[in-house]
C-alpha positions in Angstrom: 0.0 0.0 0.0 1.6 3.2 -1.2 2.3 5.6 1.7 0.9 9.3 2.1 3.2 11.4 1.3 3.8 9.2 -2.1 0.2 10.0 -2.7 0.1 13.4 -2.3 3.5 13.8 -4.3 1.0 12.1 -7.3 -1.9 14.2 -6.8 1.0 17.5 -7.2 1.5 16.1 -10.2 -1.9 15.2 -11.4 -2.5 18.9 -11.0 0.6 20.0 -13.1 0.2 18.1 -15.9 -3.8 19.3 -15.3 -2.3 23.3 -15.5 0.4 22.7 -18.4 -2.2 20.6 -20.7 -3.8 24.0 -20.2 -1.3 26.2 -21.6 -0.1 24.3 -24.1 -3.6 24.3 -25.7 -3.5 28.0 -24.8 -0.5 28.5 -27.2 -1.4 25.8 -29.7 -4.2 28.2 -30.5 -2.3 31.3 -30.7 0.0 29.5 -32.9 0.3 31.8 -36.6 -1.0 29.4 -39.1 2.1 29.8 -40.8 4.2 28.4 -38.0 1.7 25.6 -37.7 2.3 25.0 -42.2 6.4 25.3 -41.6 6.2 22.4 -38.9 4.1 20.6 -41.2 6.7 21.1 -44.3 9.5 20.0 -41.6 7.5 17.0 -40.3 7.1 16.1 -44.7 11.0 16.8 -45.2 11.4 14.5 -41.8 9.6 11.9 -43.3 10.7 11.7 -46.7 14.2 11.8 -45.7 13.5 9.1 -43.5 11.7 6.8 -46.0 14.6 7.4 -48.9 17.6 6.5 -45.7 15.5 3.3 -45.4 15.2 2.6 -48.9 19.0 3.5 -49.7 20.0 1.2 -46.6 18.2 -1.6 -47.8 19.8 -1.3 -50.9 22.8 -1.5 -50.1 22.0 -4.1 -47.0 21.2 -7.2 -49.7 23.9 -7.4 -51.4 25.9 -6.8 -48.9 23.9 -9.4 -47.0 24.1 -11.9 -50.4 27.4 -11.8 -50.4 28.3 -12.6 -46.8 25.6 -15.6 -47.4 27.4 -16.9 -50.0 30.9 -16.6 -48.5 29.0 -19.0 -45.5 28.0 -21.8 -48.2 31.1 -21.9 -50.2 33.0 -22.2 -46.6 30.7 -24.7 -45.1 30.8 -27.0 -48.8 35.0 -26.4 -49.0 35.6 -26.6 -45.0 35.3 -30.5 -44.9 37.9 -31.1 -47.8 40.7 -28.6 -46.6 42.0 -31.2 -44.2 43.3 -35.2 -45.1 41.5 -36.7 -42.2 38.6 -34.5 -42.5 38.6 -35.0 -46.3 38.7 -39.2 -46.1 35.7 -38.8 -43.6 33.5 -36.8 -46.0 34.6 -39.5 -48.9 33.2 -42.4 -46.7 30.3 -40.9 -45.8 29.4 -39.9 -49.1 30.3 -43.6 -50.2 28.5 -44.8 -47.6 25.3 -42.5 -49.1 25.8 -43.7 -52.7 25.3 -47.2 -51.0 22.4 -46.8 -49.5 20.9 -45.0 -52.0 22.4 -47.7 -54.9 20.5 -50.4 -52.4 17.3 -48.8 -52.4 17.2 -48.1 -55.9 18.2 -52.1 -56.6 15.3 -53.2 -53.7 12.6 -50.8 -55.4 13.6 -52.1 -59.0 13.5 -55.7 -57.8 10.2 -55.0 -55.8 8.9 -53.9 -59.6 10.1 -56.6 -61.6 8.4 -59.1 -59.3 5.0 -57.7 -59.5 5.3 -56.9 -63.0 6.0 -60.9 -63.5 3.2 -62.0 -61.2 0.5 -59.9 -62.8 1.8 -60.5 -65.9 2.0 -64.3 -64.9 -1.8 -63.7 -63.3 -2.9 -62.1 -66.8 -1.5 -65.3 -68.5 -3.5 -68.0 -66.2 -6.4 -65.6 -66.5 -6.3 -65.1 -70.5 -5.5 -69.4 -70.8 -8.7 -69.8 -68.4 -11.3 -67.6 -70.2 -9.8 -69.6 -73.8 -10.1 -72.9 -72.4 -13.7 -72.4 -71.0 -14.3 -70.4 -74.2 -13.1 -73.6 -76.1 -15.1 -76.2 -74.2 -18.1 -74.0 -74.8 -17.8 -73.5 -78.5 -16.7 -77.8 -78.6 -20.0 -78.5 -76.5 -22.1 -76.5 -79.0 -20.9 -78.1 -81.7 -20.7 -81.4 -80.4 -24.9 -80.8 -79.4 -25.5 -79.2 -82.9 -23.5 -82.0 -84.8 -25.8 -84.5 -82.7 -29.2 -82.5 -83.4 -27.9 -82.4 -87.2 -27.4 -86.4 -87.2 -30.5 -87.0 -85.5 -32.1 -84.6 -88.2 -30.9 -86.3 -91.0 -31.6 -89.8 -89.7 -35.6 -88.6 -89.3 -35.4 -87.7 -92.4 -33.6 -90.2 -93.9 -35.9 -93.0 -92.4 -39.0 -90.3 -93.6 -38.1 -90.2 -97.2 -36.9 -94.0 -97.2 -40.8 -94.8 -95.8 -42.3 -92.3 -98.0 -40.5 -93.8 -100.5 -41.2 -97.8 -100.1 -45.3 -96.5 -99.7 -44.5 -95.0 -103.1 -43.2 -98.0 -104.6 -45.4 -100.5 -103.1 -48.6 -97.8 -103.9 -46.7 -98.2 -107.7 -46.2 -101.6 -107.4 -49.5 -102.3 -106.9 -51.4 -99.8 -109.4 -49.2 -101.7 -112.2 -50.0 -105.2 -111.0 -54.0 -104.4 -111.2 -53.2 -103.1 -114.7 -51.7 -105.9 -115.7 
């Protein structure tokens, strides 16, 4: 809890700022309304200056910046193969890299070729399977129609040879009552 005399020390100041608040809006009006367009002018000059500072320090702040960037990669790709020991470790571990990166490629490629073979292979039993179905279907229908055709034939066979003994023995007969 703030003490007393910390209070009143705040309310004397209350009541300045209170009193100078006062005059300043006092003199803010009696201000020229030329003195008020000249700190307006400053205030533009202020700004602009500011704004073309900040533009012309950017400017030259990225390529500067670019530079110093580049200067870090180029140091951090050379750095490993300045030294022998430090260059043999960069070779294995880039061999070691291309290996398992040669290994993955070889699993991957063997991983395709075996299920281009088995569907290939599955194509195969399927195209053989449709055929041979396709085959006993087509050989049972011509088997049945073959059958149906010899039946046919034998009907009509036995028909005609019938018709034909009727004829004869119908002829036979006519010329035996002529005679």
């Amino acid at each position: 809890m703030p003490s007393q005399s910390t209070t009143s020390s705040n309310t004397n100041k209350t009541q300045t700022k209170t009193q100078k608040s006062g005059t300043t809006t006092a003199r803010t009006t009696k201000r020229s309304s030329g003195s008020q367009v000249r700190e307006g002018l400053t205030k533009a000059r202020n700004g602009a200056a500011t704004y073309v500072r900040q533009g012309t320090e950017r400017a030259v702040d990225v390529p500067v910046g670019v530079a110093l960037v580049t200067a870090d990669r180029v140091n951090e790709f050379v750095e490993p193969w300045t030294s022998t020991q430090s260059r043999e470790s960069e070779l294995k571990s880039m061999r070691t890299r291309v290996e398992r990166e040669f290994n993955k490629f070889e699993r991957r490629g063997g991983t395709a070729r075996r299920k281009a073979t088995q569907r290939a292979r599955q194509t195969r039993n399927r195209v053989e399977r449709e055929l041979k179905q396709r085959r006993r279907s087509v050989e049972t229908s011509v088997r049945q129609n073959r059958r149906k055709a010899e039946t046919t034939l034998k009907e009509n066979r036995k028909k005609a040879e019938d018709g034909l003994k009727k004829a004869r023995t119908t002829v036979e007969e006519r010329v035996s009552t002529l005679v």
